[in-house]
N, C-alpha and C positions, 0 to 999 in steps of 0.2 A: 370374181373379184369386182365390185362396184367402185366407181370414178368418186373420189373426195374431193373436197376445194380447199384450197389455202384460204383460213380462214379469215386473212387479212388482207386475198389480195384475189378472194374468186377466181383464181388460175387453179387448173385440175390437176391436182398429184395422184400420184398411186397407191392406194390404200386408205384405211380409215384415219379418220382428222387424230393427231397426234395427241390434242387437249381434251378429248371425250370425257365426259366425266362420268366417275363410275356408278354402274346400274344402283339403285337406293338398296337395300334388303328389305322384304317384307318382312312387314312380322308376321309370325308361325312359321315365317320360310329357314328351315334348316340352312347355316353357310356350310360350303363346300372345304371336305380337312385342306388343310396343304397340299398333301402332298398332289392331291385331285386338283386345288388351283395352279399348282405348279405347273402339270399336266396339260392343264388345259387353257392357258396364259388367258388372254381378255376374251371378254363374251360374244366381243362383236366378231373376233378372229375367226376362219375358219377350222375346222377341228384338226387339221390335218399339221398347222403355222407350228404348235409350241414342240409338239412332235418332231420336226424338223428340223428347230434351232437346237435341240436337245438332241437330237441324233448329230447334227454338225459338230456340237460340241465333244460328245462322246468319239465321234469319229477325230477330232483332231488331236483330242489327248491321248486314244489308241495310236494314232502315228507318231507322235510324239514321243512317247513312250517306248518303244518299238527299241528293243534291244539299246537300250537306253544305256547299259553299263559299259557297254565298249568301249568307249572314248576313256574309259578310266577317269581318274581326277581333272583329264580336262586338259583347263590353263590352269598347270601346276602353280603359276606364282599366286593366283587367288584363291586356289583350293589349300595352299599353306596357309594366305589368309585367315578364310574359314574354318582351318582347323585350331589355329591358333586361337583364332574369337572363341569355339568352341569352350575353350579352356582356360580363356583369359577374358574377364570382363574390360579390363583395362583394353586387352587386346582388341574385344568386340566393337567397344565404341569407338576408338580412334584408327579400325583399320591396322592395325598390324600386324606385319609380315610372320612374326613370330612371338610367341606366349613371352619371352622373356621384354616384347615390347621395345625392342635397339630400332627401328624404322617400321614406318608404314609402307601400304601399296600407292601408288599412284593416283589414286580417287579417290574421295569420300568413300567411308564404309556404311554408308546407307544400304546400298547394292547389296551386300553380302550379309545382312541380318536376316532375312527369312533362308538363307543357306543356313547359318551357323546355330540357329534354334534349329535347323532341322537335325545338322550333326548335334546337336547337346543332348537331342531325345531318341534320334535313332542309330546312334555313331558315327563315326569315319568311311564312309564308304560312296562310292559313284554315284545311288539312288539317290542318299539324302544330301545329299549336294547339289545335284541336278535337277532331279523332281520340283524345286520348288521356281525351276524358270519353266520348266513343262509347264504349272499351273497357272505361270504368268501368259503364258502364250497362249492356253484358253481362255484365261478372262478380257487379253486384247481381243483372242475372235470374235466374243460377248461383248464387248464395249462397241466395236465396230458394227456389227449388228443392231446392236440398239439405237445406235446413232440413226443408222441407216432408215431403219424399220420406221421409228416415228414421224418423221416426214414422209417416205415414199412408201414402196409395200415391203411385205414379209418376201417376196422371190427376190427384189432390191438388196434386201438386207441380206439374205441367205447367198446370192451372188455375192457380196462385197464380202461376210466372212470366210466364204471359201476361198476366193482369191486370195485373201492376207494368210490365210494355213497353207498354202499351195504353194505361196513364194518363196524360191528355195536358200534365201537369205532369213525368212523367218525359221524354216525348219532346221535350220543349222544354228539360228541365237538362241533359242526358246528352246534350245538343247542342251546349251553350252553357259559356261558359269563369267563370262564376262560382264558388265555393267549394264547390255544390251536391252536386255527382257525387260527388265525393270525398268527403263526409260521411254522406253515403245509404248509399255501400258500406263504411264502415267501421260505420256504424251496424250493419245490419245482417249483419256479420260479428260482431259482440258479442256481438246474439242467439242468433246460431248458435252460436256459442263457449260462452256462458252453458249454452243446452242439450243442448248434449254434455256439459257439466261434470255436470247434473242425470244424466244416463244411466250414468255411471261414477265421478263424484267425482275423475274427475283433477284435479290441481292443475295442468296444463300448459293442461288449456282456459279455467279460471276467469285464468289470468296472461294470455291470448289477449286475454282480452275486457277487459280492464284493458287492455292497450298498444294495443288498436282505440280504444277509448274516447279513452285520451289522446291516439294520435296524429290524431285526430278534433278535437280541441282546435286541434288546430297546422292545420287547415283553418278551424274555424268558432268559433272557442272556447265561451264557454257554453254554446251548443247542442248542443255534443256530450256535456254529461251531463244533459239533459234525462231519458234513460231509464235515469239511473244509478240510483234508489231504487227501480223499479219490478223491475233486474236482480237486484240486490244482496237484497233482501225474499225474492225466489223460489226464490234458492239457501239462503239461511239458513233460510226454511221447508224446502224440500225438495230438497234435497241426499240424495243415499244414505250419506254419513257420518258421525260422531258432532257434534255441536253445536261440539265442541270443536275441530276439525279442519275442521269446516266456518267456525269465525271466523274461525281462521290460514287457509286458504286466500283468505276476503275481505280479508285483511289484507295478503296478497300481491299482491293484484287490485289492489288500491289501492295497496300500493307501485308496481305496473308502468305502473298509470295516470300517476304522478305523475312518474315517470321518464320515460316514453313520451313527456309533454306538458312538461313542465318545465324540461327539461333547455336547448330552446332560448329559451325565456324568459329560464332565469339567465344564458344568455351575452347575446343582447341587454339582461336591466337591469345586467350588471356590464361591462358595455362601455362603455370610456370614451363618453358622451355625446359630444365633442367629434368623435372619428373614428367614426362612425354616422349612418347617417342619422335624420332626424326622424322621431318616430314617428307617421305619416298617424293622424287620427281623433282622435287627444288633444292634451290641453292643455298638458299638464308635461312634452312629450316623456315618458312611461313606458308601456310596456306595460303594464302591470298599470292603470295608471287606463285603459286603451283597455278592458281588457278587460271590468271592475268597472264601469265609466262605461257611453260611449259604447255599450259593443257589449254589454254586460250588464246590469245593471240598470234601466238608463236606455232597454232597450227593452222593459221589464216597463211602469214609470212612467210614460215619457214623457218622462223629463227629463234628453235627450241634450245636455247643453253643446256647445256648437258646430256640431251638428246640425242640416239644416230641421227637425228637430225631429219629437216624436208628439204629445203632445201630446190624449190621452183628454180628450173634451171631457164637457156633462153627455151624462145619455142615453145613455152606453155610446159617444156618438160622437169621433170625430175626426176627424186630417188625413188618418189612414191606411184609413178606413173606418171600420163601426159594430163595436164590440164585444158580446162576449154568447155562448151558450152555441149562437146559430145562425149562427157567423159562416163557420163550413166552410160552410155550408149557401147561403148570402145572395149577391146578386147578383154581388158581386163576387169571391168564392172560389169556390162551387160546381163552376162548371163545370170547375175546374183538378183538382179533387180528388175531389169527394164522389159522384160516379157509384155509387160503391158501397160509399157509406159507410154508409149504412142497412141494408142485407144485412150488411154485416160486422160492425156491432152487433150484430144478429138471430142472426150462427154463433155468433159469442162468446159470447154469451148462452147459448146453446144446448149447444154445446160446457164451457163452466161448468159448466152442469146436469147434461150428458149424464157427466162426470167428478167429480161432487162425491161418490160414497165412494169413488171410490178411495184408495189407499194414499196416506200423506201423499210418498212416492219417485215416484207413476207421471208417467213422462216425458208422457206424453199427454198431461193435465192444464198439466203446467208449462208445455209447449208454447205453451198458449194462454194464460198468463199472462204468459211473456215477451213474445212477440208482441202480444199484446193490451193487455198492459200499458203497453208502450212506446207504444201508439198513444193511447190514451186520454191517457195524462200529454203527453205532446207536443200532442195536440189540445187541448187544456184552455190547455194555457199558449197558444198559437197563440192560442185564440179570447178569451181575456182582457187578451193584453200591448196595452199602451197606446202602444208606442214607434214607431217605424217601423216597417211588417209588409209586406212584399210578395207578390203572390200565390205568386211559384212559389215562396218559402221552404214553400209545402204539401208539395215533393215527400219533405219528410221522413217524411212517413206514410206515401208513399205502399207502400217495401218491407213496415212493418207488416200496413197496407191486405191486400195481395195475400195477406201468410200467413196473416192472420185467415178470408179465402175460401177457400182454397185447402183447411185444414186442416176449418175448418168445414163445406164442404160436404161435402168426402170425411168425414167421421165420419158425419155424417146420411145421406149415399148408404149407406152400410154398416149402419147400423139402420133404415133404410128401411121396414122389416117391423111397426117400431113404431109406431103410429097419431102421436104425438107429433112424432115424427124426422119425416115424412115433410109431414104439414102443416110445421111450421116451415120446411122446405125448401122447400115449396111459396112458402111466407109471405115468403122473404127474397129467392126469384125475381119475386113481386110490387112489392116492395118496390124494387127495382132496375129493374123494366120500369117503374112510377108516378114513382119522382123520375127514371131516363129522362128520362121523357114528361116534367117539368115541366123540366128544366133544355134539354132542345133547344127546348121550346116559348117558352124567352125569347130564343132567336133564329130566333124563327117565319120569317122568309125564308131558313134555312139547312135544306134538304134536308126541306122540310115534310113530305113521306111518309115519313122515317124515323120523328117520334116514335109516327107510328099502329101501325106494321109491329114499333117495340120495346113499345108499350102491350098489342096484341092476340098477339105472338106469346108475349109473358112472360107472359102472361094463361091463355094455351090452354095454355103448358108448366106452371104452377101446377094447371091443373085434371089433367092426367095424372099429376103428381108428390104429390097427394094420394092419390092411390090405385098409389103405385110400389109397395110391398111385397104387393101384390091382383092388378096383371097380369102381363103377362110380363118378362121380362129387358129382352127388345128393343124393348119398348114404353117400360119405363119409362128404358132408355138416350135410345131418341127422344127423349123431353120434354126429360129431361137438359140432351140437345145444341141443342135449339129455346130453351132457358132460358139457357141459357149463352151463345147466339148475341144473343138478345134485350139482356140483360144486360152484351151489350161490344159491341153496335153503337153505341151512342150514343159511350161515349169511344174505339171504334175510329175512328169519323168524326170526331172533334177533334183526334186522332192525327196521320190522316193530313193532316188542313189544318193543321198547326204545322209537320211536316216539311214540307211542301207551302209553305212560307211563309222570306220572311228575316226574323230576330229581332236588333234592332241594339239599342244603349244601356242602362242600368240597371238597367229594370223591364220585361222580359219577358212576356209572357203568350201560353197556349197557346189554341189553336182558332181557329176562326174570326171574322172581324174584329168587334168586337161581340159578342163573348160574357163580357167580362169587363170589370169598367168600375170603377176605383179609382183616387183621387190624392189630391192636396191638397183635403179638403173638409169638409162636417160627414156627415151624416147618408147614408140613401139616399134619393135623390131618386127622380123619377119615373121610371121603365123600370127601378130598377138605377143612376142616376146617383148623382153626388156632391154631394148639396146643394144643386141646382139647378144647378150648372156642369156639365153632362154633357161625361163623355171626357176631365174635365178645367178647366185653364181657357181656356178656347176650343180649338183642333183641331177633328177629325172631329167629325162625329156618328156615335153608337151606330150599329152594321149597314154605317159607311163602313169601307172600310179604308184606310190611309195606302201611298200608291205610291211604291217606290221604285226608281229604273233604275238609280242605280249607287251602291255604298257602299264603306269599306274600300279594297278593292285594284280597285275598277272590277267587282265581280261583279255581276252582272247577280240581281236578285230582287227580291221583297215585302215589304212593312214592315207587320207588325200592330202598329200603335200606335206609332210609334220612339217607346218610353221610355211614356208610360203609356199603357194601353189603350184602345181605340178611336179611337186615334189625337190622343186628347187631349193637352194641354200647355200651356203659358203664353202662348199666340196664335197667331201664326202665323195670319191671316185667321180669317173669320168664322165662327163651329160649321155644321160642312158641308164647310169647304171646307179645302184643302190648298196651305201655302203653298211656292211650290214655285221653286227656285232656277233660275238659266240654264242649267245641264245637267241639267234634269229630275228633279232630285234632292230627297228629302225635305230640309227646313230644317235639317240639324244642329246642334244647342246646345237647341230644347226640342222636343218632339211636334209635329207637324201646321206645323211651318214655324221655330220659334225665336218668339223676342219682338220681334225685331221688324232692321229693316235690309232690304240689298235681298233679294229672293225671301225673303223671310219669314226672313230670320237673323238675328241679332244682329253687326250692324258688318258684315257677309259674313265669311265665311269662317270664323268665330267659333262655338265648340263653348260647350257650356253645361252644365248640372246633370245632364245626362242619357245623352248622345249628343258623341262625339268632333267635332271642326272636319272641315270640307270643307277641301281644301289644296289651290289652285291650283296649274301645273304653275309659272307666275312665281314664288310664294313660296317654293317648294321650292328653285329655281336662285337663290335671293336668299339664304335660308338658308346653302342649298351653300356658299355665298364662304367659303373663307378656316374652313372649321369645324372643323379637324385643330387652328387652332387654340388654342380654347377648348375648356372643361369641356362648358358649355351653351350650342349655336348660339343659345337664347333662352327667353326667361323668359316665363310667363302668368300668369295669374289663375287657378285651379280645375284639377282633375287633368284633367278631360274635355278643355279646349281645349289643352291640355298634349299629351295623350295622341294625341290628331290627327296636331299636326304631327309628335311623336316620330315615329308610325306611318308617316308619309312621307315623312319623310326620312331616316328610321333613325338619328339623332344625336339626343344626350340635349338634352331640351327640363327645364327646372324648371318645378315644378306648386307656385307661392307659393300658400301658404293651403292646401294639401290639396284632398281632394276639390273642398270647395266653398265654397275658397278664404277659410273662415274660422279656418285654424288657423297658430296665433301663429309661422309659419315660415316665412321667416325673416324676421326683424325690418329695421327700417328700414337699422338699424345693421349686420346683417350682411349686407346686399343694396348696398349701399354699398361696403362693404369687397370684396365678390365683383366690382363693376362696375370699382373702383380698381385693381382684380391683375388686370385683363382677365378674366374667366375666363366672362365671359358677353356673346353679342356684340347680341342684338335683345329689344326688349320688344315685346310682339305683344298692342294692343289689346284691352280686351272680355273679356267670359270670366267664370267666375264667380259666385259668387253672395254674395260680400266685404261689399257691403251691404246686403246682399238679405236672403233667411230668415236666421239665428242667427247673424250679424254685422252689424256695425257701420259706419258711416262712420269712426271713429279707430280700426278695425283693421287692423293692417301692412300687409295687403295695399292698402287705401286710401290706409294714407301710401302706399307706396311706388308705386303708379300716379299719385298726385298728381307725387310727385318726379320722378317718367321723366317726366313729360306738360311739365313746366316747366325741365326742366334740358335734355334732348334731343334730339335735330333728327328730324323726322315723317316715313317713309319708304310711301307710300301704295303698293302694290301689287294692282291691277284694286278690289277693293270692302274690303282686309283693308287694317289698318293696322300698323307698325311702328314704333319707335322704337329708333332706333343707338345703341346704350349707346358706343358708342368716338367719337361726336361730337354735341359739347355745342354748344346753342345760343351765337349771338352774343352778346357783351356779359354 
C-alpha cells in the first residue's frame, strides 16, 4: 500500500487520494460487465480491497441472519403495527396499532414501512419482519466503510466496518424490529454525506445529509438531530467554498431537512382529528406534543406525562439507571457499547492532534470531526438524559464508535515511524484489551479464559506496536493483528451469544444472560443491580438467563431477560427463579413470569408493559366467531396485551390507553358509542398499566374496565377472561 497526501493540505493519509478521477476508456478498449466491476471496485485498488469489503459484507448478513426467526415477532407492539400497515393503508401511513386504525404506536411510522411492504409480499411471519433491519445493518457496515475508505485505506475501512457488526448492541438492533436500524443508517449516511460536501463543496451532498437527517426524524424523531450542530459547525468551519456560499448551502440543508421530515407531520396535524387515528404517546392527540413531550424533552427531564416515567432521582440516579458522565461505561450500559470506547477516545484525540495544522479545507481532519463529533454530542446527551433511556438506544454511537477506530488507527498505523503515533497506538490497544478485561470480568462465569487471553494478548501487541516504526513490516503487521484480535474478542463473544439467543418484548439487551442489568430502580446496587432489586423487581437473578420454549409464532428459542435484563421484572416467583406458564413458556405481560396469575402471568394469558399475551388456541377460535363482522374482534387495556391477540389472530384488536394504557383514548364516551354501533365484539381482561405507573384509577381506561366489568356477561376461557360486549348482564 503506497503513502497518499491530502490533497489540500500535503499531510499523508492512507491509501489512495479519495477524488482520483476515473481512468478515461480507450477507444477499442472493451468496458468491464458489472458484475466484473463490482468485483473488482477501483483500478488503483489492490485486487484483493473489493474482495474483502464483499466478504465483510456477506459475512455480516450471514451472522445476522443467523437463526433469525427465534425471537418470533419480536416487540409485539410494532410487529402488530406492521401487520396492521400490512393491511391497512390508512394503517401504514399513520402508524397504527391496528387495521381498524383507534391509535398509533409511539413514533412516526417511517421505521416500519420497509417491514410492512415486506409483510404485504411475503406475509406475517418473523423473516419478513425482521429481515428488512438485517439489510439495514448491512448497508450501515457499507456506509461506514465507505466513509472510512475514501480518506484513509481499504484495512481503515475494513477495521471500522467490522468493529460496527461486532458491537453487541448493533447485532441485537439490526435484528430486532424497533425504530433503531433505521436511524443508525440514515445517521450515518449524513456523515458520509456531510463529508463528501467538505471534499468538493457540492451543494447535492450537503442537501443529502439534510433529507437523511430529516427523514431520520420520521423514524426516531429528536434523536435524529442529536448530531445536527456538531455536522452543520464542520461544514461552516471547513467547507472548500466561500463563507458565503457555504451559509446558502446550510440553508439548503435545512430546507431539505425540514421538508424531508415535515412534510408528514403537516398531514397528520392538519388531518382531520376525527378521521385519524389517536396519536399513541400524547395527550392532546398531536404529534407535535408527542414529539416536544413525551419522546423529546421529557426524556432530557424526566417529565414524560403519561409515561412510567424517568424521573432523574438525587445523585444522578433514577428509574432508568444512574446518570453521569460514566454512564456508557457502568454496569448497566457498558457491555452493550463501550468495548471500545476508550480506544476510540485515544484515536480521536490523536487524530485531532496528528491534523491540527493542517489547512482549515483538509478532509482528513473534518473526517474526524464529523464522526467524532457526532459521537461525543450523542454520548453526552445519552449519559445525562433523565427520562426513559434504554440500553440498546447505545447503538446510536455505535456507526460513530467504528469510524473514530477505524480512521484513527489507520492514521497512526501510517505515522508509525513517529515515536508519538506509535506509542498512542500502542496506548489505545491497552486500553481496549484492560476495559476488555474489566467488562467480561463482571460476568466472571461467562467464558473465564477469554478475559485473560484479551488482557495478555492486547498486552504483548502493545509492547511490539511501540517499537512498529523500529522493526520490520511484518513484525509490526503481527502485533497489529494480535491487537486488533485482542481488542474484538471480547464484544466478538457477546455478539455471538445475542444472535445465539431470542430477544422478545421492549427492552432488549445484548450478550449474555447477566451482563447487563437496568429497570425500574434507584441507584447501582450490588454486582451492577438496581437499588437493591436485582434484574429488576423480582425475576432472574444476575448470570440466570430467562428460558423460553416457545413465543410469537411457536419458535422455538432463548429469552435474555423477556423485557428487562437478566431476566428481571415485576415478579413472576422469587429472584432466581422463573415463572413459567403450562406450555413451558416464559410469563408474558412482565420478565421472569408477569405479576402475578397462573404460571406467573397476569389473569393468564394476559400481556403487560413489556412483552405481548400468550393466545391460547380456545381464545383465538372464540375471537374467530363472527369477526368479518366488527371493526375490532376486541378491546384491552395497554398496546402489549392488545398486540398479542392482534398477532394471533390476525384481526384488529384496540389497544385502550396506548401503550401503557394511560392515554386519554378513547374516553368512556367514545367506547360506549363504539360498543352501541357494534363495532367491537369482546373485552379481554387485565392488561396494562391504566393504574399502575403514570395513571390513575379515574383514567378512561379504568372507567371503562369498571363499566365492561358491571354491565357485561363474563366469558372465562382455560385461565384468560372475556367480556361479550353484544350481551349485557341480566336485570
Amino acid at each position: 500500500m503506497t503513502t497518499q497526501h491530502d490533497q489540500q493540505s500535503g499531510t499523508a493519509v492512507w491509501g489512495p487520494p479519495p477524488t482520483a478521477p476515473p481512468q478515461p476508456h480507450r477507444a477499442g478498449e472493451a468496458k468491464q460487465p458489472f458484475p466484473r466491476r463490482l468485483w473488482r471496485g477501483r483500478p488503483e485498488d489492490p485486487r484483493w480491497v473489493r474482495p474483502a469489503f464483499l466478504g465483510l459484507l456477506a459475512a455480516t448478513l450471514l451472522l445476522y441472519l443467523y437463526d433469525l426467526s427465534a425471537s418470533g415477532y419480536a416487540n409485539s407492539f410494532y410487529s402488530a403495527a406492521v401487520q396492521a400497515g400490512s393491511r391497512s393503508w390508512k394503517a401504514f401511513f399513520f402508524g397504527s396499532l391496528d387495521a381498524g386504525n383507534a391509535i398509533t404506536v409511539d413514533k412516526p411510522s417511517a421505521f416500519m414501512w420497509p417491514m410492512e411492504l415486506s409483510v404485504r409480499i411475503f406475509g406475517l411471519n418473523s423473516w419478513a419482519i425482521l429481515t428488512p433491519e438485517v439489510l439495514m445493518g448491512v448497508g450501515t457496515v457499507a456506509v461506514v466503510y465507505a466513509g472510512v475508505r475514501r480518506r484513509f485505506s481499504p484495512v481503515a475501512g475494513l477495521v471500522a466496518g467490522a468493529v460496527l457488526a461486532l458491537t453487541p448492541v448493533a447485532a441485537l438492533m439490526f435484528r430486532f424490529d424497533n425504530p433503531d436500524a433505521m436511524l443508525a443508517l440514515l445517521m450515518a449516511l449524513a456523515c458520509y454525506f456531510v463529508v463528501r460536501a467538505v471534499e468538493d463543496g457540492r451543494t447535492r451532498w450537503l442537501v443529502s445529509a439534510g433529507a437523511a437527517i430529516g427523514f431520520a426524524f420520521l423514524a426516531k424523531t429528536l434523536q435524529a438531530v442529536l448530531i445536527l450542530p456538531p455536522l452543520a459547525i464542520v461544514y461552516a468551519v471547513c467547507g472548500p467554498v466561500k463563507l458565503r456560499k457555504r451559509l446558502g448551502q446550510l440553508a439548503l440543508a435545512a430546507t431539505a431537512l425540514v421538508v424531508a421530515g415535515g412534510w408528514w407531520v403537516a398531514i397528520v396535524e392538519l388531518w382531520p382529528a376525527s378521521s385519524r387515528p389517536y396519536i399513541g404517546g400524547s395527550q392532546n392527540n398531536s404529534f407535535l406534543e408527542l414529539t416536544f413531550g413525551y419522546n423529546g424533552l421529557g426524556r432530557i427531564n424526566g417529565d414524560e406525562t403519561g409515561s412510567v416515567g424517568g424521573g432523574g432521582g438525587g445523585n444522578g440516579s433514577g428509574r432508568w439507571g444512574a446518570t453521569g458522565w460514566d454512564r456508557m461505561f457502568g454496569s448497566e450500559i457498558g457491555s452493550q457499547i463501550s468495548w471500545l470506547l476508550p480506544a476510540a477516545l485515544i484515536l480521536l484525540v490523536a487524530g485531532l492532534w496528528a491534523t491540527r495544522k493542517l489547512r482549515r479545507t483538509s478532509v482528513t481532519r473534518a473526517s474526524f470531526l464529523v464522526w467524532g463529533g457526532s459521537l461525543l454530542i450523542t454520548m453526552a446527551v445519552f449519559s445525562y438524559m433523565a427520562g426513559i433511556f434504554h440500553q440498546y438506544y447505545t447503538v446510536a454511537l455505535a456507526p460513530y464508535l467504528a469510524a473514530v477506530v477505524g480512521m484513527g488507527a489507520g492514521l497512526l498505523w501510517e505515522r508509525r515511524g513517529e515515536t508519538w503515533a506509535s506509542i498512542t497506538l500502542a496506548a489505545s490497544v491497552v486500553a481496549a484489551a484492560v476495559w476488555g478485561y474489566v467488562l467480561l470480568n463482571r460476568t466472571s462465569a461467562y467464558l473465564p479464559w477469554l478475559k485473560w487471553l484479551v488482557l495478555i494478548g492486547g498486552t504483548a501487541a502493545a509492547l511490539g506496536l511501540v517499537f512498529a516504526g523500529r522493526i520490520s513490516r511484518r513484525l509490526a503487521l503481527g502485533a497489529a493483528a494480535v491487537g486488533l484480535v485482542a481488542a474484538l474478542a471480547g464484544p466478538t463473544a457477546y455478539t455471538l451469544s445475542t444472535v445465539d439467543s431470542a430477544h422478545t418484548g421492549s427492552i432488549p439487551t445484548a450478550g449474555p444472560a447477566g451482563a447487563s442489568m437496568m429497570g425500574f430502580g434507584g441507584g447501582r446496587g450490588p454486582g451492577g443491580g438496581n437499588g437493591g432489586m436485582r434484574g429488576g423487581f423480582g425475576g432472574a437473578m444476575p448470570g440466570r438467563q430467562g428460558q423460553q420454549g416457545k413465543q410469537g409464532q411457536g419458535q422455538q428459542g432463548r429469552q435474555n431477560g423477556n423485557g428487562f435484563p437478566g431476566g428481571g421484572g415485576f415478579g413472576g416467583g422469587m429472584p432466581g427463579q422463573q415463572g413459567q406458564s403450562s406450555q413451558g413458556r416464559t410469563g408474558n405481560g412482565f420478565p421472569g413470569g408477569g405479576p402475578m396469575g397462573e404460571g406467573g402471568r397476569m389473569g393468564g394469558g394476559v400481556g403487560g408493559l413489556l412483552n405481548g399475551a400468550n393466545v391460547s388456541s380456545a381464545a383465538k377460535k372464540l375471537l374467530a366467531a363472527d369477526a368479518s363482522k366488527y371493526t375490532w374482534v376486541a378491546a384491552s387495556i395497554g398496546s402489549q396485551n392488545a398486540a398479542g391477540y392482534q398477532l394471533a389472530t390476525g384481526d384488529p384488536v384496540m389497544a385502550i390507553g396506548g401503550f401503557n394504557g394511560t392515554d386519554p383514548s378513547p374516553t368512556l364516551a367514545q367506547f360506549k358509542k363504539y360498543v352501541a354501533e357494534g363495532k367491537i365484539h369482546y373485552f379481554i381482561s387485565g392488561g396494562g398499566m391504566g393504574a399502575g405507573m403514570g395513571g390513575s384509577s379515574s383514567g378512561a381506561s379504568s372507567q371503562i374496565s369498571s363499566w365492561v366489568q358491571s354491565t357485561f356477561k363474563k366469558v372465562t376461557v382455560g385461565s384468560a377472561t372475556f367480556y361479550d360486549l353484544t350481551r349485557k348482564k341480566s336485570g
